[in-house]
N, C-alpha and C positions, 0 to 999 in steps of 0.2 A: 504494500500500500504506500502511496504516496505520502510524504509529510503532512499537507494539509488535509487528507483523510485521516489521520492517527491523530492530528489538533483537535478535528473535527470529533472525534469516538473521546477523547479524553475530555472536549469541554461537557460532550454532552451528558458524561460519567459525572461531570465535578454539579453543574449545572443540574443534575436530573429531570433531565430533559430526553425524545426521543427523535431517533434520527431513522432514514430510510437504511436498511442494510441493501448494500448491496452484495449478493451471492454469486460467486465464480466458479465453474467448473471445468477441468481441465478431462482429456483422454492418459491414458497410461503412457500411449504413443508422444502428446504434446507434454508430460511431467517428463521422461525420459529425453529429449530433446532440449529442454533446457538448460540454461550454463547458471553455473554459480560460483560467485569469486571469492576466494578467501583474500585477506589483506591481512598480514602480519602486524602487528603493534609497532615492530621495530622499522618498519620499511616505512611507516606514516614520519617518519620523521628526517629529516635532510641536512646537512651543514653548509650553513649560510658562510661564502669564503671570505666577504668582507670580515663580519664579526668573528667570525670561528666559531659560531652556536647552532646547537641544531635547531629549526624551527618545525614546527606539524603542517603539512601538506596540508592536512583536511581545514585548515582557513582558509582556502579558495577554492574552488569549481574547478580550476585547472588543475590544481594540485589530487583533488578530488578524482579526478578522471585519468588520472597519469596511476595513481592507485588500484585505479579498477583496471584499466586496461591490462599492469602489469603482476595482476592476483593471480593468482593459482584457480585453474579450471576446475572445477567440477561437476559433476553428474550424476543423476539419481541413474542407481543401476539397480532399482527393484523395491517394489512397494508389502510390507507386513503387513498383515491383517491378521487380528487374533480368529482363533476357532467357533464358527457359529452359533454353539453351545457354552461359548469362554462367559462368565459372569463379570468376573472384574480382570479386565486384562492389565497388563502394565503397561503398553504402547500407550499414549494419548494424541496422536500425531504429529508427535516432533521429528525433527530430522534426525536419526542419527548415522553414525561413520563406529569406524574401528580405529583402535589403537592406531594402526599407522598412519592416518591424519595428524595426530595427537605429537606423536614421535617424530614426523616431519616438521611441525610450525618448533618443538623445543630447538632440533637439531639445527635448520634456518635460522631460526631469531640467536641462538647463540654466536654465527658467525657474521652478525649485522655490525656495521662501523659504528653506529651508535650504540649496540651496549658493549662494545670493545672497548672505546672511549669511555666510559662510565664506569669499568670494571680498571679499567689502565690508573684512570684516577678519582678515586671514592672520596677526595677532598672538596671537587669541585663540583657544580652543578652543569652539566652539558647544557642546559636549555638558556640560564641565565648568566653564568659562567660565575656565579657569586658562590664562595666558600657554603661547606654546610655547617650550618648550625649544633647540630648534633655532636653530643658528647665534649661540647668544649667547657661545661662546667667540668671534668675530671680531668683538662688540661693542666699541665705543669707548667712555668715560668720557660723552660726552655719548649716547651714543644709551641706554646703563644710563638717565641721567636722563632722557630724556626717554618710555622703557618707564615708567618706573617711577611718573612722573608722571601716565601715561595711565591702569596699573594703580587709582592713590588715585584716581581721579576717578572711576571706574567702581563703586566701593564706597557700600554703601549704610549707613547711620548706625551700625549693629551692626557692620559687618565694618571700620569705618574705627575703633571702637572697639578692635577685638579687634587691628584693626594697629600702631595708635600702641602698646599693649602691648608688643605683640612688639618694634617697635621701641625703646622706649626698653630694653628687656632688652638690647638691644646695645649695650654701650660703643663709645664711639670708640675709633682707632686710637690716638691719643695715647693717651689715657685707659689703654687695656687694657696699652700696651707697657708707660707706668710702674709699673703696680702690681706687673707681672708680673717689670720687672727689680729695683724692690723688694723685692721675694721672694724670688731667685734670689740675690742681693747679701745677705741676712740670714739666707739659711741658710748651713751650714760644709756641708763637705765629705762628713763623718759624715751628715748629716743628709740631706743629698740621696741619696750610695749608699742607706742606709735607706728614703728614700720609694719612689727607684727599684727596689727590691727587692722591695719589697711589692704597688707594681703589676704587675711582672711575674709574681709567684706567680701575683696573682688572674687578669693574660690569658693569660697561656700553659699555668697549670695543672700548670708544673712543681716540682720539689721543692726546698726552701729551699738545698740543695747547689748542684746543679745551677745555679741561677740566681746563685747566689754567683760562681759558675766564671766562667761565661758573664760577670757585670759586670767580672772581673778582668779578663779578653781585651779590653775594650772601652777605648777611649783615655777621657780626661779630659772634652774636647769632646764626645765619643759622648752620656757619661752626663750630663750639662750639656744635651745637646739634646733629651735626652728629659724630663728634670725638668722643662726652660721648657716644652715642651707640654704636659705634667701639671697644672704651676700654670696656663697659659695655657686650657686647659679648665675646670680647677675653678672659676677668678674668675669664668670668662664665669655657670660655674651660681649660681654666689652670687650674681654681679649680676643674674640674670634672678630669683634670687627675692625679692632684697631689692626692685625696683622693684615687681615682681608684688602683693608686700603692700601698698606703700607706695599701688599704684593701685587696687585691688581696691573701696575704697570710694567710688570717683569715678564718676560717672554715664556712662552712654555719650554723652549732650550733651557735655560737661566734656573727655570723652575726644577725642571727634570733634573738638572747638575746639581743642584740646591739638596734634592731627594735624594741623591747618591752621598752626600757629603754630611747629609743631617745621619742619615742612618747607620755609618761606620762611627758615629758620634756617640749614639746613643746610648746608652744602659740595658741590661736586659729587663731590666722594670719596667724603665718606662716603656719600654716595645713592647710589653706583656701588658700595658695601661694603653697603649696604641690599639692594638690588636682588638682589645674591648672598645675602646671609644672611635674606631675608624670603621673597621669590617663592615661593611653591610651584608648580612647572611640570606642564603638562600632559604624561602619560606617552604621548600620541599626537604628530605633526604636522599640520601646513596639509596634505599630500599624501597623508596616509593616510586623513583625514578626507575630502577629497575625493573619493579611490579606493571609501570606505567610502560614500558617499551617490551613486556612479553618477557622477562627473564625465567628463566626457571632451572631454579639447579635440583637437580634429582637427587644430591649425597644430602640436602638439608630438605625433605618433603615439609610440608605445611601441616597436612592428616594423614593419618593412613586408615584406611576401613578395612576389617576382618568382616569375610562372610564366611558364618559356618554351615558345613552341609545338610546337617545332621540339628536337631537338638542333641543331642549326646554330645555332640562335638561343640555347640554351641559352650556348655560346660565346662567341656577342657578346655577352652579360652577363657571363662569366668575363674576357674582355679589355677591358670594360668598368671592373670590379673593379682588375682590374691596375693599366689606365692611371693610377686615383684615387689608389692606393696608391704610385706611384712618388715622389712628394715629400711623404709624410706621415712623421707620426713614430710611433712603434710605438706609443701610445694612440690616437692619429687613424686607424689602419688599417683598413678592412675585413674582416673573418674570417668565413668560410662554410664549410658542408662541404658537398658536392656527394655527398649521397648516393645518390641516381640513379646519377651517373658511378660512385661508387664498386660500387655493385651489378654495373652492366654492364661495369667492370671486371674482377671476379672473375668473370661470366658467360663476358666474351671471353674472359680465361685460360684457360679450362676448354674453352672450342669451340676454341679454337687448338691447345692440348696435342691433343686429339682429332683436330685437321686433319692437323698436324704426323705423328701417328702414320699414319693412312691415306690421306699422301700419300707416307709411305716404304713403306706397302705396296703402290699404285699405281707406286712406280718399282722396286721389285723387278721386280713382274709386267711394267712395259713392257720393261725389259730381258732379261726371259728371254721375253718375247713376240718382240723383235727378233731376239735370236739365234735361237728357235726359223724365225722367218720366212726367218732366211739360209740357215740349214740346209737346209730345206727347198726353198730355193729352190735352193742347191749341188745336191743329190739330181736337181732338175729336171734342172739342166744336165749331169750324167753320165748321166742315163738319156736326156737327148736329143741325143746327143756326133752320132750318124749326121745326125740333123737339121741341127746346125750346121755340117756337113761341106758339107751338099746346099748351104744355106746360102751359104757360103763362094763353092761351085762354080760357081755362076750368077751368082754378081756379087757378092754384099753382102760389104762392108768390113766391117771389125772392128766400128765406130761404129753401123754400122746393127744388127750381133746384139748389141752394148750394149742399143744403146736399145731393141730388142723386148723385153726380158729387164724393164727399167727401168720398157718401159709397166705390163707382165704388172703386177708388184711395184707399180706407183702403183692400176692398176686393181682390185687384191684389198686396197688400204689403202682405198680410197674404196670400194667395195663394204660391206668388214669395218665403215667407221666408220660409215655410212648403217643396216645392221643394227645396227650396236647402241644408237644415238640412238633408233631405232624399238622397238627392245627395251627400252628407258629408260624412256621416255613411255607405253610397252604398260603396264611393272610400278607405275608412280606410279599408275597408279589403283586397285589391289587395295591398296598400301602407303599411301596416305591412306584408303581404308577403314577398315583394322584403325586405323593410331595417331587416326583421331578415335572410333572404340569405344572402345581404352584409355585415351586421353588426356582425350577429353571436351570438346576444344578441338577448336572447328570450324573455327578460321579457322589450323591447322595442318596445312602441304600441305607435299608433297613435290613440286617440280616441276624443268624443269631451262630457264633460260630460252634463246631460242633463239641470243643471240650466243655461247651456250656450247657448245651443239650444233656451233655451226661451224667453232666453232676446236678442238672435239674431231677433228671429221674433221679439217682440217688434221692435227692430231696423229699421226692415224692414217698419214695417206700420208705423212708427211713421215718416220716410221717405216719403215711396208715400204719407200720413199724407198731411205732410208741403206743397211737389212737387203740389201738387195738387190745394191746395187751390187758387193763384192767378189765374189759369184756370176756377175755380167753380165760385169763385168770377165776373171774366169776362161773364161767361155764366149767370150769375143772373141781370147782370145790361142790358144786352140786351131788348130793346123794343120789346112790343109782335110783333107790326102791321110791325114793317121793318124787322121783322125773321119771318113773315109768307109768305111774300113779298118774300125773298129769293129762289133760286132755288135750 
């Protein structure tokens, strides 16, 4: 899309307001015939040979187009689509390449003149050609002088003119302290509240009361530290304009010689007081410049991402983490968050609350299934008292109408559990029917696998089992001669 249609979608985002889309379709034949240019970071930028700075091409339309012309071609060679049945794909239709795009722009942009130049010298700024700012609070006195030495050498006849200016506008240390406590020492008392008074009107903007108040509250020493900075400011302006004049008429030859002779002069102090009060630093660094023209060094990554195959494997990366972390200090530590794990932890919560509940409804129903089984099985044994009589009469022990009683009861638990494993496996194929219509996930089956099956019958007999026995039991203690008696 053109610029003023992306103005256009973003006012109307900001605005909420609504606009015409318009809709494009392309053939597979027309996506595949199209070119696409890559432009490197590092190629946007040029060395201008007057200044010796790099500047960005993309400030102009010619610059622009010498860019594109001379990008790296590319071409769709084949369009993904997820699988008809896919629910949530990971494609969303972005472009993507392999690794060897990736490994070409590193391998290019590292052999670009501009971040050669930038890697050659981490002191200066390529774009601006101004020192960097960076890390000169941890400077020492000699490494100031030796910046600052390298800065004058790099100037060219006018700017080494316009510096010795600036420089001699700074007094020395000596210099500036005495005239400063000259000044402090020959005004009174009166004189200083007054100047101090006056400044504060004009920065603070308050009203002559008011500020009146405010210098009373303040100690002796207070108002004394702000006067010496008062005067300590205004000399330096005086001295930078009295030199200013005094040089104004001297030639930039004159001036440049002037700079070569001040400097074998000077002190390493005051070059170190130079160095702070002259430099004007670049508002970038060495690493954001580099960032900015595409750098990338591989032995220093930014992140690394671990993907694990496995949950299992996922773990031995978690006890991996651990082990590191056990004799580090809490800045050396590892810190990740497992958001997978945390997903399919609220996942399991929520299927286990659900398990939890219709496993207390599965043991309600087995226990009023068992009692109903003894019941029933009680009932047997009174409606069959004659039988157990005969029973009795012809030989069989107690033991032996137990255990007929015990078989019955094991025979109608493994009977009952085979029905209904078989009535299980019947109903999962109408019920993966329906939930892949509503769900739309194919690979969501209900099934029950078979070491479950088995240990459900176990379940079962081991059930009618137990149900059973105080009924066997009851029918064994029966007397032959009052159950043959019975009708």
């Amino acid at each position: 899309k053109s610029k003023s249609e992306i103005d256009a979608l973003a006012n109307a985002a900001i605005n909420g307001t609504t606009i015409e889309k318009n809709q494009q379709k392309w053939s597979f034949e027309e996506i595949s015939n199209m070119e696409f240019r890559v432009v490197l970071n590092s190629n946007c930028y040029s060395i201008d040979e007057k200044t010796e700075l790099y500047t960005d091409l993309r400030n102009t339309q010619t610059g622009l187009k010498y860019l594109y012309d001379n990008g790296t071609v590319l071409k769709v060679s084949g369009i993904i689509r997820p699988k008809e049945d896919t629910v949530t794909p990971m494609l969303n239709g972005t472009v993507g390449y392999t690794h060897k795009l990736t490994e070409y722009i590193i391998e290019n942009s590292a052999d670009s003149s501009a971040i050669q130049e930038q890697l050659k010298n981490k002191s200066i700024d390529i774009f601006t050609g101004l020192p960097f700012h960076e890390n000169t609070g941890n400077l020492d006195t000699e490494q100031k002088v030796s910046e600052f030495r390298n800065y004058i050498s790099l100037l060219d006849e006018s700017s080494r003119a316009e510096t010795y200016v600036k420089i001699m506008s700074v007094p020395q240390k000596s210099e500036l302290d005495a005239m400063v406590s000259d000044a402090v020492k020959n005004s009174s008392s009166a004189d200083i509240e007054t100047a101090v008074t006056e400044m504060l009107i004009i920065q603070m903007g308050m009203s002559d009361n008011d500020v009146k108040t405010y210098i009373k509250s303040m100690s002796e020493e207070d108002i004394t530290a702000i006067y010496t900075e008062m005067v300590t400011e205004q000399i330096k302006t005086e001295y930078e304009t009295t030199v200013q004049n005094e040089l104004k008429n001297s030639s930039q030859t004159q001036l440049s010689a002037g700079l070569d002779k001040a400097m074998s002069e000077y002190s390493s102090e005051h070059i170190a007081v130079l160095y702070d009060e002259i430099l004007v630093f670049s508002e970038s660094t060495c690493e954001d410049n580099l960032r900015k023209l595409g750098h990338v060094n591989l032995e220093a990554p930014a992140t690394v991402n671990l993907y694990a195959s496995t949950f299992e494997n996922k773990e031995v990366i978690e006890d991996a983490i651990a082990d590191y972390n056990k004799n580090k200090d809490e800045f050396q530590k590892i810190t990740y968050t497992d958001y997978v794990g945390l997903m399919m932890s609220s996942v399991t919560s929520i299927i286990n609350a659900i398990t939890y509940v219709l496993i207390a409804f599965v043991a309600i129903s087995l226990i009023v299934s068992s009692i109903m089984i003894g019941v029933i099985t009680l009932i047997s044994v009174q409606e069959r008292t004659k039988e157990i009589g005969i029973l009795r009469a012809i030989g069989a022990s107690k033991i032996n109408v137990s255990r007929m009683f015990n078989a019955e009861t094991i025979i109608i638990g493994l009977i009952s559990g085979i029905l209904g494993i078989a009535v299980t496996y019947l109903l999962c194929i109408p019920i993966n029917i329906i939930m892949h219509n509503i769900t739309g996930i194919g690979n969501l089956n209900a099934f029950l696998p078979p070491e479950v099956a088995v240990v459900l019958i176990c379940i079962s007999v081991l059930l009618t089992t137990v149900s059973g026995i105080i009924p066997s039991r009851s029918a064994a203690k029966k007397d032959p001669v009052v159950a043959l008696r019975s009708e």
